[in-house]
N, C-alpha and C positions, 0 to 999 in steps of 0.2 A: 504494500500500500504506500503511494506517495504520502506525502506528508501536507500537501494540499488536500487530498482523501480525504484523510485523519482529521483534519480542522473542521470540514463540509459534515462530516457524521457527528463530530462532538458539536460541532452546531447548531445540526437540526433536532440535539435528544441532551438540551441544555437541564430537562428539568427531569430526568432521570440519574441514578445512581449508577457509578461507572467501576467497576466491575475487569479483572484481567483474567483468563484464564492461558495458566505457562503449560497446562499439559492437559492431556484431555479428564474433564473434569476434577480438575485441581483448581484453584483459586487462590490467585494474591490474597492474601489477610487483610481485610478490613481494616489493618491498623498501617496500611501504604500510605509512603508520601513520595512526591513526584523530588528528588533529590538532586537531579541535574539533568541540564538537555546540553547534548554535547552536539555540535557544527561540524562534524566531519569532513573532509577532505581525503579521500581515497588515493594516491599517485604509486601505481603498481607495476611489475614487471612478473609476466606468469614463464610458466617452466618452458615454453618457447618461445621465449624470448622475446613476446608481446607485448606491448607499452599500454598501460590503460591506466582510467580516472575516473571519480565519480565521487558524490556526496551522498552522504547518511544524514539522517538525523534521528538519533539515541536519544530516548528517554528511560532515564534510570528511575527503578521505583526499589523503594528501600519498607521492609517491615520495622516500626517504631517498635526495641520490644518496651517501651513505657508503654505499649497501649495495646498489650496481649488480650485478648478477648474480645475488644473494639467489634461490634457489630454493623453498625452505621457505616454505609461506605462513601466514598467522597463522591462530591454529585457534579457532573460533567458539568455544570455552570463554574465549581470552584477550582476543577482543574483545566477547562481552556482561561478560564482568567490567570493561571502562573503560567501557561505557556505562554499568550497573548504578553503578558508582561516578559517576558525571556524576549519575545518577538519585538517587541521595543526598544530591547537592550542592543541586542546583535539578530535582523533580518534573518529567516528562516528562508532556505532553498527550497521554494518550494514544490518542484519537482526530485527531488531525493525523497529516497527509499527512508521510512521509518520503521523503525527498531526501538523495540524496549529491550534495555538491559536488567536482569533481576536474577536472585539466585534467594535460596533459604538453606534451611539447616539439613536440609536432604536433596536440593535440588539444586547443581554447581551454579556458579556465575554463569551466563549466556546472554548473547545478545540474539533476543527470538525478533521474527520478523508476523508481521500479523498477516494471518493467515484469513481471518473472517471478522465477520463481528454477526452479533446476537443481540435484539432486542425483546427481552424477554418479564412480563410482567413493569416493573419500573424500574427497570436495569440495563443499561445499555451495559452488555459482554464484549470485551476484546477478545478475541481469540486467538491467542499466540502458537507459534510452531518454532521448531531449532531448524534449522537449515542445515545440510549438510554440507561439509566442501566437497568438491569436485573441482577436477582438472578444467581449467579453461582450454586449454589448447591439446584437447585428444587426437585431433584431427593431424597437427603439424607433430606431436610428438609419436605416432602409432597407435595411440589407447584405444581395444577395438573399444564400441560401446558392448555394455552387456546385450548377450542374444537373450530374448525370451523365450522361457521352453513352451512349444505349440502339442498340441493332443496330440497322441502317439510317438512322441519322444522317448527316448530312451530311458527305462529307469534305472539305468548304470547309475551310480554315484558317480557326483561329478569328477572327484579328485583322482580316483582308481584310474588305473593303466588303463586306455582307451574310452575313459569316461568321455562325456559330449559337449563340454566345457574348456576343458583345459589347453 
């Protein structure tokens, strides 16, 4: 989701409670606070030797533990007014990719990328996902893509001498 998106959705569902989900059916704790928005600047070189750029924009959310069991969740009017204020300070790109960054006591640091959103009862839901890496340049360095196994493939194991994979 662009970060334009993000602003258009918390705009139109100002008077709803805003809601993260990092994994499927898991949920940010009620006791989140939007902690930083980071301005990214991307300037990369991938494994063939490919020159690229782009911008993010990170929104980190942090559990207060002074506010463990916190039920009430923050209502998308109070978190587009800290971003709106961030956006005052230093201009939002806003065609870059947004990302929340969050992690807890079980689930590492990660910068997930929102994958959907959910309005459900009076709750605008994020819905987050972890992105995987992948090779950018498969194609210049030889990486096949993976084949899909089709109906009546082989049930060899894959790794086994003459398996259908390897």
């Amino acid at each position: 989701m662009k970060t334009q998106e993000l602003f258009k959705v918390l705009e139109q569902n100002q008077d709803k409670s805003l809601l993260f989900e990092y994994a499927p059916n898991l949920l940010v704790g009620a006791n989140y606070h939007i902690t930083e928005v980071k301005h990214m600047t991307i300037d990369s070189i991938d494994c063939g030797s490919q020159a690229d750029a782009w911008k993010d924009t990170v929104i980190q959310l942090w559990e207060s533990p002074k506010e463990l069991g916190k039920t009430e969740y923050m209502s998308v009017y109070k978190a587009l007014g800290i971003l709106n204020k961030v956006g005052k300070m230093k201009s939002y790109t806003l065609d870059a990719e947004v990302k929340f960054e969050y992690s807890n006591a079980t689930f590492h640091t990660a910068q997930l990328f929102v994958n959907d959103f959910e309005i459900r009862e009076n709750n605008l839901i994020v819905k987050l996902a972890v992105e995987k890496t992948d090779c950018k340049a498969k194609e210049l360095c030889g990486v096949p893509e993976p084949v899909e196994e089709t109906v009546g493939a082989s049930t060899e194991p894959c790794c086994s001498p003459g398996g259908n994979c390897c």
